[in-house]
Structures are given as structure tokens and as C-alpha cells.
C-alpha positions in Angstrom: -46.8 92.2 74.2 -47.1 93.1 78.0 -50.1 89.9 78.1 -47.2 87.7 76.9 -44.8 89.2 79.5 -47.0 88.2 81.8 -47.9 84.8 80.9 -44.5 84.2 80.9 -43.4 85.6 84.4 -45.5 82.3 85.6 -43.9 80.1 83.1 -40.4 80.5 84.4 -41.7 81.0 87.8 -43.5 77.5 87.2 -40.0 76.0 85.6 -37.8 77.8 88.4 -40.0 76.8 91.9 -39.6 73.1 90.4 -36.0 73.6 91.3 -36.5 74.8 94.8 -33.7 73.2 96.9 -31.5 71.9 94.2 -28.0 73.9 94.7 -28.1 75.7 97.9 -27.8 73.9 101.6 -30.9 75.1 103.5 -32.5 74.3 106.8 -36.1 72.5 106.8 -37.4 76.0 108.1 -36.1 78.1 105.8 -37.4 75.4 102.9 -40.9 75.6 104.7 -40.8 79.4 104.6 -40.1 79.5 100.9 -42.8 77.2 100.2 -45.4 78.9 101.9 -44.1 82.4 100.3 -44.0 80.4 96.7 -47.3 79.4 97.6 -48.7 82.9 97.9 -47.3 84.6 95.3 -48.8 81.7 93.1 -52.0 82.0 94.7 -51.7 85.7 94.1 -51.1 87.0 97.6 -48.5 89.3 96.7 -48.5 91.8 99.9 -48.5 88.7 102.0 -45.9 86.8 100.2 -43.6 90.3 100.8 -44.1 90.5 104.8 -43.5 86.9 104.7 -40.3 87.5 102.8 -39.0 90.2 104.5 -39.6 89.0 108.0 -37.5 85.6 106.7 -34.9 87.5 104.6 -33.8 89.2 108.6 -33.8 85.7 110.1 -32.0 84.2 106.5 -30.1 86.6 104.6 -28.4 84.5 103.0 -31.4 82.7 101.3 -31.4 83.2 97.5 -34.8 81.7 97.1 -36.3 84.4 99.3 -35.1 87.3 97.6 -36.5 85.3 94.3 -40.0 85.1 95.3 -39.7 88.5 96.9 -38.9 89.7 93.5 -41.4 88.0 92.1 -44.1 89.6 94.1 -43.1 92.9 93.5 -42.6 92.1 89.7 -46.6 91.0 89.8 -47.4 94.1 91.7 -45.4 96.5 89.1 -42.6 97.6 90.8 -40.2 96.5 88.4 -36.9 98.0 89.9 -37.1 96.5 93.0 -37.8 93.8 91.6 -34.6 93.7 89.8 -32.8 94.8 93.2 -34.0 91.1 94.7 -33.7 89.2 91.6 -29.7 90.3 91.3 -29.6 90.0 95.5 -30.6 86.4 94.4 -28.3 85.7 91.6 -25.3 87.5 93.7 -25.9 84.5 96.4 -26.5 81.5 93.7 -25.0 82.6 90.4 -26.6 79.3 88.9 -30.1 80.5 89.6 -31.6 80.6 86.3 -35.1 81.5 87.3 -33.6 84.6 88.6 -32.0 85.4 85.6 -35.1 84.9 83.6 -37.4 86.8 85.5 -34.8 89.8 85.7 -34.6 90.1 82.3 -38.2 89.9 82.1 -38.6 93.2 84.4 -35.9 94.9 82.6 -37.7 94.1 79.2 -40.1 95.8 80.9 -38.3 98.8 82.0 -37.0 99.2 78.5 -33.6 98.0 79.3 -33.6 95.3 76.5 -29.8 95.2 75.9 -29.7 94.3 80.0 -32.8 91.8 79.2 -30.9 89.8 76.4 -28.1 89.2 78.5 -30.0 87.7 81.5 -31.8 85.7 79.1 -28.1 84.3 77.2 -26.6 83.9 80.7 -29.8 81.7 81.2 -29.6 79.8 78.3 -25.5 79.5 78.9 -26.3 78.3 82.4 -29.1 75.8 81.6 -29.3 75.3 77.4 -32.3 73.5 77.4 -34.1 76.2 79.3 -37.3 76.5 77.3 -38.3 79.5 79.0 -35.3 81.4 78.2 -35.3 81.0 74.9 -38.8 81.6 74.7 -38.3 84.9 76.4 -35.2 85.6 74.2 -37.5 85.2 71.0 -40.1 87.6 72.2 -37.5 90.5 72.8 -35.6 89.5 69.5 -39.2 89.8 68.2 -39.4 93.3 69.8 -36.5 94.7 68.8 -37.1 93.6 65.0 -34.2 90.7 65.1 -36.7 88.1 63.3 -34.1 86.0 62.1 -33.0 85.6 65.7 -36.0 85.4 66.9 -37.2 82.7 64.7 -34.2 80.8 65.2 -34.8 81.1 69.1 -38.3 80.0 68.6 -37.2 77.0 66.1 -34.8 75.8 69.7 -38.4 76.2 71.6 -40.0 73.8 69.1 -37.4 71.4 69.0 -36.8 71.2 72.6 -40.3 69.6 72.3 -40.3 67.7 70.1 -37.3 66.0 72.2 -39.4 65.6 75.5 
């Protein structure tokens, strides 16, 4: 279960860095700097992506985007709870941040807080209902929790979404 955890962490990081720029007003710098820290958490350069993001989240505190990646670096380097911290620092400055919602959930899956994972993942899937991802994420912790009817049904949206593209 943790492999598909995983797996999926870069599936909605893939879906949410695709979005980079789409609902918040930010200066060419501050886009630069959250490409470059995208860029190394996706290359795998967590402890480089976090001195990155914490030098940039002094000069823009304000950036939602940072906090994101910042989260998910720590996420990929297992501290889950602060990971959650950034992800909800992120969501508190752009509410319509789905990737942030999704990747919360994922690290409070993780820490065991499934009721807390389930409603980051609905809030996903209420801000953005064609969010593969989120319901893909939804089905695994249905699955998890022994809810296969939901979970089926969340996997049936997954398949049809596809089917659609």
C-alpha cells in the first residue's frame, strides 16, 4: 500500500506542477524560483529543493506554490507532519490548490489520519471533479478502510474519466 502511496505522491505532483501559475499573480522571479525548486524535488534533490524553499518563502511569504513543493520535499523525505504544516500553509493562501489538497491527504493517509485524508481528497474532487488523481487516491483509502463499494465506484469515475480523454 505504502509503494502505491508513493507512486501516487508523483502522480498529483505531475498533475498539480502542470498548473503552476494558473490562479495566483506572481512575479517572473518568484515563477523562476518555483521552477527550479519543482525541478529538484522531481529530480530528487529534496534537501536542496528545502534551502531553496526556505530562503524564497523569507523573500515570498506569500507564495503558495513554495510552501507546496516545500511540502512535497519533506513528504518524499518522511516527515509527514511538516509536511502537512506547508501543504495547509499552501491551501490557507490559494484555497483552490487542489495539488495541495491531494498531497495532504496523501501524508495524513499516511499518518493514519484517514478521516482527515478523505476530506482533502472530497474537497479535491469538489474543487476540480475531473481530478483523476483525487479520486484515484480516494479509492485507495476507501480500499483501506474496507469501503469497496466506494471504492469501486471511485475507481469506475477513474476509468471513465479515460475513457472520455
Amino acid at each position: 500500500m505504502k509503494k502505491f502511496v508513493l507512486v501516487s505522491v508523483l502522480l498529483a505532483g505531475l498533475m498539480f506542477s502542470s498548473s503552476l501559475g494558473v490562479c495566483a499573480k506572481t512575479t517572473v522571479d518568484e515563477d523562476r524560483v518555483v521552477s527550479e525548486i519543482g525541478m529538484l524535488v522531481n529530480n530528487g534533490k529534496y534537501n536542496a529543493a528545502l534551502k531553496k524553499a526556505d530562503e524564497f518563502i523569507l523573500k515570498y511569504p506569500e507564495n503558495a506554490y513554495l510552501y507546496y513543493w516545500k511540502g512535497t520535499a519533506l513528504s518524499s523525505l518522511g516527515n509527514k507532519k511538516e509536511a502537512v504544516e506547508n501543504f495547509s500553509k499552501s491551501i490557507e493562501i490559494l484555497p483552490e490548490n487542489v495539488g495541495s489538497y491531494i498531497l495532504r491527504g496523501v501524508c495524513k493517509y499516511e499518518l493514519d489520519d484517514y478521516d482527515g485524508a478523505l476530506a482533502d481528497y472530497n474537497k479535491a474532487i469538489e474543487l476540480d471533479p475531473d481530478n483523476i488523481s483525487a479520486y484515484y487516491m480516494r479509492a485507495g483509502l476507501k480500499l483501506h478502510i474496507g469501503d469497496l463499494d466506494g471504492a469501486n465506484a471511485d475507481f469506475e469515475h477513474h476509468g471513465k474519466s479515460e475513457e472520455n480523454n
